[in-house]
KENULUM-521125 format. One record per residue (C-alpha): x, y, z; residue number from 1; chain. Coordinates in Angstrom, 3 decimals. Layout:
BEGIN
PT      east     north        up   nr  kette
PT         X         Y         Z  NUM      A
...
***
This chain:
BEGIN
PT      east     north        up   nr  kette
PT     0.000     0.000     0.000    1      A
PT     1.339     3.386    -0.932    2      A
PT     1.698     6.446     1.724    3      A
PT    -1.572     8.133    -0.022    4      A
PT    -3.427     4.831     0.477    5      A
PT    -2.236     4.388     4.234    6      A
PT    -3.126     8.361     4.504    7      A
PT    -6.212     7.638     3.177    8      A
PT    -6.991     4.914     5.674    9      A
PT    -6.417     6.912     8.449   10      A
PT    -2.885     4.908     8.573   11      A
PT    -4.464     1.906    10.320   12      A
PT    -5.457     0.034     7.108   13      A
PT    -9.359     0.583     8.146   14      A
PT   -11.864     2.490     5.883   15      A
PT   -11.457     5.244     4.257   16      A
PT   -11.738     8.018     6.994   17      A
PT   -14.320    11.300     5.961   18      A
PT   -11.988    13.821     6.012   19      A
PT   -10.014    11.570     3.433   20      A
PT   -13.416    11.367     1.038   21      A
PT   -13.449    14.891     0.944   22      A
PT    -9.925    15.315     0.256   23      A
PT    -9.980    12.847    -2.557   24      A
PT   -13.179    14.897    -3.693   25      A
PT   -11.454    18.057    -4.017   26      A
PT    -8.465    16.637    -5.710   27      A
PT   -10.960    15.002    -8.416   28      A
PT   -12.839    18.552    -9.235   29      A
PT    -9.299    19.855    -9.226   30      A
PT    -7.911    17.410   -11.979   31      A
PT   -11.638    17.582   -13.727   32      A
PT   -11.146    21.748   -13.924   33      A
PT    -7.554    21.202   -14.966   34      A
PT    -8.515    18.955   -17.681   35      A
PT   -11.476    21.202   -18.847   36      A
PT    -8.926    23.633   -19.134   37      A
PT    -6.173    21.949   -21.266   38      A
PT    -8.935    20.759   -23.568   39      A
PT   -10.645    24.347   -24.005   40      A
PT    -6.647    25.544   -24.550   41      A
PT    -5.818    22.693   -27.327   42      A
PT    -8.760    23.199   -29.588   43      A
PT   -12.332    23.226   -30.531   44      A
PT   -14.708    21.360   -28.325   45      A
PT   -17.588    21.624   -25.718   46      A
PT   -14.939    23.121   -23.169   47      A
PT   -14.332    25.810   -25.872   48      A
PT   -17.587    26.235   -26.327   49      A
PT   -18.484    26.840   -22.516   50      A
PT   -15.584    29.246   -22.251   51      A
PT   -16.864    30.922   -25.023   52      A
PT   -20.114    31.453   -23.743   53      A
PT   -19.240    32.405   -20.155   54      A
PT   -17.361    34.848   -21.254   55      A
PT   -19.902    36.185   -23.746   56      A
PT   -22.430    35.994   -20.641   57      A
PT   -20.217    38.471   -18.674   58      A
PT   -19.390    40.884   -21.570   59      A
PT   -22.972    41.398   -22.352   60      A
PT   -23.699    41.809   -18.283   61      A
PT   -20.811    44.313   -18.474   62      A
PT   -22.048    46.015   -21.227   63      A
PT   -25.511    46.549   -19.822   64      A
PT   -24.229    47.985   -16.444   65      A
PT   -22.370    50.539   -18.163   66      A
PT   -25.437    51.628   -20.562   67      A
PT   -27.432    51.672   -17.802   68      A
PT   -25.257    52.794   -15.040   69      A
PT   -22.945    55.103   -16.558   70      A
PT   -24.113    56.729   -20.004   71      A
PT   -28.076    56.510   -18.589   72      A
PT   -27.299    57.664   -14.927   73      A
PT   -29.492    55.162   -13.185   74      A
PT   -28.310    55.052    -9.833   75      A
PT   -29.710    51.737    -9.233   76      A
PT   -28.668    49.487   -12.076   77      A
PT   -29.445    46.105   -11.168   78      A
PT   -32.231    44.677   -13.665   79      A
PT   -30.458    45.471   -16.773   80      A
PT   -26.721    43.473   -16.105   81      A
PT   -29.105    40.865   -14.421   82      A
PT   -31.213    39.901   -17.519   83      A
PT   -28.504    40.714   -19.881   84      A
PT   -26.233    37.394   -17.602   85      A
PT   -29.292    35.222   -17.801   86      A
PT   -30.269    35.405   -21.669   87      A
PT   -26.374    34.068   -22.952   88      A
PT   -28.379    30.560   -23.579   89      A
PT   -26.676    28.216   -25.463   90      A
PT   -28.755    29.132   -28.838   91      A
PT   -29.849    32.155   -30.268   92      A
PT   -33.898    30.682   -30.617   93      A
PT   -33.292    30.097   -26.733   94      A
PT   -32.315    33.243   -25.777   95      A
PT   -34.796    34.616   -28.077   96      A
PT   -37.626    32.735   -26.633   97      A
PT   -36.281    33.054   -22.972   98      A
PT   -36.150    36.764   -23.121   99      A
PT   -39.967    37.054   -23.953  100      A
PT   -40.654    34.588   -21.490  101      A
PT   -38.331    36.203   -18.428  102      A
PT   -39.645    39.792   -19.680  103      A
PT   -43.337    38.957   -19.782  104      A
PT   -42.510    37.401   -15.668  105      A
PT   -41.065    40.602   -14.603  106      A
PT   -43.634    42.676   -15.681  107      A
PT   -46.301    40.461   -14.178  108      A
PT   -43.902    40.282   -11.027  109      A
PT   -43.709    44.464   -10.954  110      A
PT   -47.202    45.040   -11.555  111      A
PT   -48.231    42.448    -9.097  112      A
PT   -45.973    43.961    -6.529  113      A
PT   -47.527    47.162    -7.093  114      A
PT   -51.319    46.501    -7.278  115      A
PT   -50.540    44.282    -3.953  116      A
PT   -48.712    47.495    -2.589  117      A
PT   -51.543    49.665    -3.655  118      A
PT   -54.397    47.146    -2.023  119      A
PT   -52.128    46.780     1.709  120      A
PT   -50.161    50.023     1.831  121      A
PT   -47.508    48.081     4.055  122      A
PT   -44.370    46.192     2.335  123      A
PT   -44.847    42.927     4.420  124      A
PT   -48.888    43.309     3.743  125      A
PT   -47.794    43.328     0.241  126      A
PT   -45.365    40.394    -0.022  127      A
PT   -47.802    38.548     1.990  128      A
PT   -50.069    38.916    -0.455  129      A
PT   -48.708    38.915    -4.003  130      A
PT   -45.782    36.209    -3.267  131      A
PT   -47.425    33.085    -3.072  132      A
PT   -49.749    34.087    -5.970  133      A
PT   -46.782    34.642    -8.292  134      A
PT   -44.716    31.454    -6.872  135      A
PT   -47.731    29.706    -7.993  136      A
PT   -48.064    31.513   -11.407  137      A
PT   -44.006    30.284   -11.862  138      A
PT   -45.500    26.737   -12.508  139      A
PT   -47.601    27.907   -15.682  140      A
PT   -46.018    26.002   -18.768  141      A
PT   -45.828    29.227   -20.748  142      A
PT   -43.090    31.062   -18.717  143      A
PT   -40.930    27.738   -19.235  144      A
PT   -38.493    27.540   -16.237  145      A
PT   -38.680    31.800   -16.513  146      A
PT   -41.272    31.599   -14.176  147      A
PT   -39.759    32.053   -10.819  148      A
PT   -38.371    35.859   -11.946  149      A
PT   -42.333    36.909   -11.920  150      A
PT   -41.529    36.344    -7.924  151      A
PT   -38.320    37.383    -7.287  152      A
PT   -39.043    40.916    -8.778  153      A
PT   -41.948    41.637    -7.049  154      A
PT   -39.769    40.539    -3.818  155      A
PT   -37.053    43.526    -5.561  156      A
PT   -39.699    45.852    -6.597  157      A
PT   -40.989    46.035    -2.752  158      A
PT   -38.021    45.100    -1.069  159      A
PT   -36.473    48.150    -2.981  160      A
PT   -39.642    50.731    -2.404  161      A
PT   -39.601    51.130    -6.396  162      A
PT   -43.312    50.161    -6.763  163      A
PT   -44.544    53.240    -8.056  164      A
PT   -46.024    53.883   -11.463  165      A
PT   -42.821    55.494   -12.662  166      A
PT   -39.935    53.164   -10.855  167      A
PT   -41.944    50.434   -12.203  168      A
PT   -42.129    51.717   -15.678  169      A
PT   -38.223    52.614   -15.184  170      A
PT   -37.751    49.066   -14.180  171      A
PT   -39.363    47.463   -17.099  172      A
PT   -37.421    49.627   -19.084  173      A
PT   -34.020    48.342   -17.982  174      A
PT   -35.799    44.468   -18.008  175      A
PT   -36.102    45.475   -21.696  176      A
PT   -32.391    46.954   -22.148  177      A
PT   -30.394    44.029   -20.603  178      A
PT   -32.964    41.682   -22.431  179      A
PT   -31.698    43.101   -25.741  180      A
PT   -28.319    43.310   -24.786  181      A
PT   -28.153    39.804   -24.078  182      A
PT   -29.975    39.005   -27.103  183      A
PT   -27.855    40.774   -29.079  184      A
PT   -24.741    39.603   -28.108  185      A
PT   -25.524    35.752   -28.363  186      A
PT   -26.670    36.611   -31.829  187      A
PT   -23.741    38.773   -33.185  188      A
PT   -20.290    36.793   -31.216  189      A
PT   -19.373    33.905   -32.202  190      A
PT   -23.558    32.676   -32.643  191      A
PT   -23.454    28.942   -30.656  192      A
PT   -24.181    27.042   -33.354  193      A
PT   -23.876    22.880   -32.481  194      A
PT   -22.968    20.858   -35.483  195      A
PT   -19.843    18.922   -33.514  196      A
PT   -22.210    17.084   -31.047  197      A
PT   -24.169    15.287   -33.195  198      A
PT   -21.456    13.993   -35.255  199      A
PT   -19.430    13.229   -32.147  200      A
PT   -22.148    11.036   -30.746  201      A
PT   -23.177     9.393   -33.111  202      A
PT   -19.174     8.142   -33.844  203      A
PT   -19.366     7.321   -30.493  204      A
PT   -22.765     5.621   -30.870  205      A
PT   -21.213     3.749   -33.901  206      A
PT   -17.502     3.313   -31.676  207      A
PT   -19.483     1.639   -29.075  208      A
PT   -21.764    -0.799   -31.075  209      A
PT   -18.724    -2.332   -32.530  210      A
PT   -16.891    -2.261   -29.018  211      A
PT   -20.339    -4.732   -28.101  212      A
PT   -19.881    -6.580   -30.920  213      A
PT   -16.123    -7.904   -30.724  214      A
PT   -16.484    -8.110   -26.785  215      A
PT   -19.273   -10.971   -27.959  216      A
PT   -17.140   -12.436   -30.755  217      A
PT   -13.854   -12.471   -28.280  218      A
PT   -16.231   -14.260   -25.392  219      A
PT   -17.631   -16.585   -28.303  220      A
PT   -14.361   -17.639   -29.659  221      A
PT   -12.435   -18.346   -25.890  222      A
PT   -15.450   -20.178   -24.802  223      A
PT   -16.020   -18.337   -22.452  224      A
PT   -20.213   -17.904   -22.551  225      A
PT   -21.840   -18.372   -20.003  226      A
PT   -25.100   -16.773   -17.866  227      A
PT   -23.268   -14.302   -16.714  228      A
PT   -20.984   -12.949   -19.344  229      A
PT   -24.557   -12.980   -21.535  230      A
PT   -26.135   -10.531   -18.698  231      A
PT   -22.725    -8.196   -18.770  232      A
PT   -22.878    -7.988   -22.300  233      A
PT   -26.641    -7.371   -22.645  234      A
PT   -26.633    -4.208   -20.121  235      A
PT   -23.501    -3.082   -22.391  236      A
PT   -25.410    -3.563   -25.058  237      A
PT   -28.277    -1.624   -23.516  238      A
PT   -26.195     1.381   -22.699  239      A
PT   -26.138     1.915   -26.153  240      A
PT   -29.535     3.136   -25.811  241      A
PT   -28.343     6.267   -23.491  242      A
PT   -26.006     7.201   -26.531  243      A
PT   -29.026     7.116   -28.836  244      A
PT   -30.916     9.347   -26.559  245      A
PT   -28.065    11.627   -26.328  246      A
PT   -27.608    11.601   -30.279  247      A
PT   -31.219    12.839   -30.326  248      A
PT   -30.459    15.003   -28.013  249      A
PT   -28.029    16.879   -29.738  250      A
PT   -29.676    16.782   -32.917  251      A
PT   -32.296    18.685   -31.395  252      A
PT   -29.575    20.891   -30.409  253      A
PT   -27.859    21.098   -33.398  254      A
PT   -31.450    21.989   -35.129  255      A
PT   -32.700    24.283   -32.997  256      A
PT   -28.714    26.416   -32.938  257      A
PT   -29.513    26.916   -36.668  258      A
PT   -32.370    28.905   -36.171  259      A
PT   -32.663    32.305   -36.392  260      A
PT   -28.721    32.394   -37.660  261      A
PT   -27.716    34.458   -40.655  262      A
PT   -25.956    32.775   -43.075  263      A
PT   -23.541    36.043   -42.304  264      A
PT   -23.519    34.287   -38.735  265      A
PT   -22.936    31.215   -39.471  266      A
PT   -19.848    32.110   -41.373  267      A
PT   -18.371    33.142   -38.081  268      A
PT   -19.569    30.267   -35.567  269      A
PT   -17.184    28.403   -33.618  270      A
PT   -18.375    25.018   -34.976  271      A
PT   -16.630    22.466   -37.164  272      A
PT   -17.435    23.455   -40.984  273      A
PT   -18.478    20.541   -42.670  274      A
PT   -21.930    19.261   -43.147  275      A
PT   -24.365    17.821   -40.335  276      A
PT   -24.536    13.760   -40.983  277      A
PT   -28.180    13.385   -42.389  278      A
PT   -31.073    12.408   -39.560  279      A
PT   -31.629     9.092   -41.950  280      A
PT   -27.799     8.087   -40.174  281      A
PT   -29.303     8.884   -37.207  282      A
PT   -32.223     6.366   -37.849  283      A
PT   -29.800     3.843   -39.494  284      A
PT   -27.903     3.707   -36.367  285      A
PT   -30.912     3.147   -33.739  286      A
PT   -31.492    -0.217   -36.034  287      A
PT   -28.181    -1.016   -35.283  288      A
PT   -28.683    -0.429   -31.381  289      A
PT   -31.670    -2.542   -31.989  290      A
PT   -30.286    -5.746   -33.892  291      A
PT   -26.915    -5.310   -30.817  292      A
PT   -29.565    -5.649   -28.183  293      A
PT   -31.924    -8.299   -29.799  294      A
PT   -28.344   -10.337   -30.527  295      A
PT   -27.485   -10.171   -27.210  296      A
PT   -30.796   -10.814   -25.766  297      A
PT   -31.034   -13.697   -27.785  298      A
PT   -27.382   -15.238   -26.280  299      A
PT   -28.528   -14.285   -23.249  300      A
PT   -31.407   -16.690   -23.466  301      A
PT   -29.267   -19.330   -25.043  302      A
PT   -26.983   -19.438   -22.061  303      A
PT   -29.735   -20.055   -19.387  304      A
PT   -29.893   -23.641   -18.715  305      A
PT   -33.524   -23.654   -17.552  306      A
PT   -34.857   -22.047   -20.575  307      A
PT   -35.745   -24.449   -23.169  308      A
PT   -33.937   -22.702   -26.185  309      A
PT   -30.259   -24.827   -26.991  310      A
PT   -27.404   -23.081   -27.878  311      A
PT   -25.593   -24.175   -30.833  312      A
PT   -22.479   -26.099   -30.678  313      A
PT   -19.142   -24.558   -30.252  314      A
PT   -17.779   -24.918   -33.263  315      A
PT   -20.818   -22.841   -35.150  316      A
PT   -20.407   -20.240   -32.559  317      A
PT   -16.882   -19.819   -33.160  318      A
PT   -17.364   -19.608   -36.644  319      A
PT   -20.494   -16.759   -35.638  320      A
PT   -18.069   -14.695   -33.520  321      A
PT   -15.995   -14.578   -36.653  322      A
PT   -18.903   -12.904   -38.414  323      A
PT   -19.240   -10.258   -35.176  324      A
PT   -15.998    -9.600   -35.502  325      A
PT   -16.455    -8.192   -39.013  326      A
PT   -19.662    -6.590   -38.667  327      A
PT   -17.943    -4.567   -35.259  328      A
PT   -14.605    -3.538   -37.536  329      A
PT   -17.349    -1.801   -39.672  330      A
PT   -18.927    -0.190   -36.993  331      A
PT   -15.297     1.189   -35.896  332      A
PT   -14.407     1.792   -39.313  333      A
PT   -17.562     3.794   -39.747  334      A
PT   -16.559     5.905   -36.489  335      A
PT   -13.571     6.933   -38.087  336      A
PT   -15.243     8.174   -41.478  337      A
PT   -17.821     9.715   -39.500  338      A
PT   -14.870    11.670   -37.250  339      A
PT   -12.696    12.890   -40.106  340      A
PT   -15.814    14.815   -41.639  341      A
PT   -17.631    12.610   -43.700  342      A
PT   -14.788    11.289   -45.708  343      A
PT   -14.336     7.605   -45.520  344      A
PT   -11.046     6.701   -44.284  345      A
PT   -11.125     3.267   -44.651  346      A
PT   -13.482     0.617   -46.586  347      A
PT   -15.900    -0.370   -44.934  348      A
PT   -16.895    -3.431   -46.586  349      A
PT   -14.772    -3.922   -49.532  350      A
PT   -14.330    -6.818   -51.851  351      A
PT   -11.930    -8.489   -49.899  352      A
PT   -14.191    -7.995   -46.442  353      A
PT   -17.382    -8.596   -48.073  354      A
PT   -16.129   -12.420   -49.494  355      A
PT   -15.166   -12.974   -46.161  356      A
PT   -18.408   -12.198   -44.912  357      A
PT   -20.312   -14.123   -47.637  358      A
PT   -18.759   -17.237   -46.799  359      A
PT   -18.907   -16.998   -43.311  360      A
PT   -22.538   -16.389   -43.837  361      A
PT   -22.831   -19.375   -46.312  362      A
PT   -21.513   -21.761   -43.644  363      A
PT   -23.960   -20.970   -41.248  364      A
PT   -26.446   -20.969   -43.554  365      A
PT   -25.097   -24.713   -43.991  366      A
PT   -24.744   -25.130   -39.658  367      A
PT   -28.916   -24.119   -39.879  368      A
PT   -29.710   -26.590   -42.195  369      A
PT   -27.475   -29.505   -39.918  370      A
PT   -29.178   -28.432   -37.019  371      A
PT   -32.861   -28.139   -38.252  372      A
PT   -32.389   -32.661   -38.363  373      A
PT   -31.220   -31.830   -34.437  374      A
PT   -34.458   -30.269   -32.539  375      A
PT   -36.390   -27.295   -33.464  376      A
PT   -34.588   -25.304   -30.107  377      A
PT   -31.348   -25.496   -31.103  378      A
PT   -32.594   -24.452   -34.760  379      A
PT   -34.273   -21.216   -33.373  380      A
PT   -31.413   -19.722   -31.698  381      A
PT   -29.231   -20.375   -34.537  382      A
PT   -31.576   -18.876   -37.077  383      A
PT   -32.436   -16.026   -35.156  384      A
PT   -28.719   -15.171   -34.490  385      A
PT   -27.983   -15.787   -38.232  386      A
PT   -31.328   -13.288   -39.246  387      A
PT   -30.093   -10.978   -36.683  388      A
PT   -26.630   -10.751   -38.141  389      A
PT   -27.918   -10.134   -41.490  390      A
PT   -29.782    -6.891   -40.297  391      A
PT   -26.556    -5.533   -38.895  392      A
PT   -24.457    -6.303   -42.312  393      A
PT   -27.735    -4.627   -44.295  394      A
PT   -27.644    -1.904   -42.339  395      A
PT   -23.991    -1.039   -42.466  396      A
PT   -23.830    -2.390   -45.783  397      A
PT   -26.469    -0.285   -46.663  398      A
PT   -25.071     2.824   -45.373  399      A
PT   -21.725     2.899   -47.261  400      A
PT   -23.866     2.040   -50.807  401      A
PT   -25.915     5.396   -49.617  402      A
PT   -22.559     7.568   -49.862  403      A
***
């Protein structure tokens, strides 16, 4: 055990004492900010991008202090900087529909505040009253998660004495300012335009399915098959189901960031130049998440001795792992093209691949046809794992033919 570990262990060699925990806690957000920051330093990427749009956030809060504070004179320049901060949302449609939504909850919050002020003539009569009406009013779909401002400026509006006709109207007025500032300054530097997530995920997405796939040929081949590997390799198999939501996700993203942008904008984004991968990759790739998981689901059943499916012998397997093999070098392979920007970097299933392939496939057509004189169980699996196989390869198959 090394002196950190024995440190760690309170130098007894018990548990891991608290104080320890939070040490090692520290350390980790440490390391996590230090590699943020030596991968928004060496290039492009969502660090970049976060950097970017921090930094954008406090320019356009800056910018609204000093229009409001210094060239207008207002004394009390809060609202403006404040809305200005908020509205830096990671699109331009966001911020967009964020500022109507935040400005139509701080008038409602002001006007509130001042009917309530109006009604009680005392401060605490009024937050008494108008406070747990607008907390409620947060919760209406239509202010989004803007809702809770409609509250916290009526708490500033009284809290502040500025309830009157005119320091409401002046209030509004800087709501307004910052929310054009803030606005305006998403829109015109650097416009956050996401193109790079998509095509990084779905890489991944593709990285990942072949990962599955040569774990299963490699545990095939050695063997090594059994209950429990089949359960391990079935929940790997469904993670690839978080990647497709994320891929989703960020196509939504990616959709929504080209909204509202110029193509004079666009020419000055941040984001990676070439072309979005088409949404029909997107649904190419969720078959192949499906035909991994039915696959593996199907082993999985194979492997439990009290089910009444047989799995086939080991020789056919071996030869069926061969076939995964292939199919997941095509799914890397595919990763690759689809990280170097749409140009293939390697064939995917060329002539030499493809023969392979064919006669792998043509022997198990022949193990099928030896097995259907064996029992119709040990038939099944075979044939489904055969039929599922043949999805993948049209699939990926498929999508190099489309390019």
């Amino acid at each position: 055990m090394s002196v950190w570990d024995e440190a760690r262990r309170g130098g007894d060699g018990g548990r891991v004492t608290p104080s320890a925990r939070v040490r090692d806690a520290v350390w980790w957000d440490v390391r996590s900010v230090g590699r943020a920051a030596g991968a928004a330093w060496r290039g492009p990427g969502r660090e970049r991008d976060l950097l970017v749009q921090s930094l954008k956030a406090a320019a356009a809060a800056l910018l609204a202090w000093l229009l409001a504070r210094v060239w207008l004179g207002d004394p009390m320049a809060l609202m403006a900087p404040w809305v200005a901060l908020v509205l830096v949302q990671a699109t331009v449609y966001s911020s967009l529909m964020q500022a109507a939504r935040q400005f139509t909850a701080i008038c409602v919050g002001a006007l509130v505040a001042s009917g309530a002020q109006a009604v009680t003539g005392d401060i605490t009569g009024a937050l008494a009253l108008s406070v747990p009406v607008l907390v409620l009013l947060s919760n209406w779909p239509r202010f989004g998660d803007q809702g809770i401002y409609a509250a916290t400026t009526a708490v500033f509006t009284l809290a502040t004495g500025t309830f009157g006709a005119t320091e409401v109207g002046h209030r509004l007025g800087q709501a307004a300012l910052g929310a054009v500032i803030g606005v305006a300054v998403n829109a015109l530097v650097l416009p956050p335009i996401h193109l790079r997530d998509v095509r990084e995920n779905l890489a991944a997405l593709a990285r990942e399915a072949g990962d599955v796939l040569h774990a299963v040929a490699g545990d095939l081949r050695d063997g090594e098959w059994d209950a429990g590997t089949a359960t391990g390799r079935l929940a790997a198999a469904a993670r690839l189901q978080d990647r497709l939501e994320a891929l989703r996700s960020a196509r939504g993203w990616s959709t929504e960031s080209l909204r509202l942008t110029s193509g004079a904008l666009r020419a000055v984004h941040r984001a990676p130049t070439v072309a979005l991968p088409p949404e029909r990759e997107d649904k190419r790739w969720g078959r192949v998440t499906g035909h991994v998981t039915a696959l593996t689901r199907t082993l999985v059943v194979a492997a439990d001795e009290e089910r009444t499916p047989a799995a086939p012998d080991a020789a056919v397997l071996a030869r069926y792992a061969e076939l995964l093999a292939l199919l997941g070098d095509a799914c890397r392979a595919e990763a690759d093209r689809l990280l170097h920007g749409g140009t293939r970097v390697d064939a995917l299933l060329d002539e030499r691949t493809e023969a392979v392939m064919r006669d792998l496939h043509g022997k198990l057509q022949e193990s099928l046809r030896a097995h259907a004189g064996e029992g119709a169980a040990r038939t099944a699996v075979l044939g489904t794992l055969v039929l599922q196989a043949e999805n993948l390869w049209a699939d990926l198959d498929g999508g190099t033919r489309g390019r």
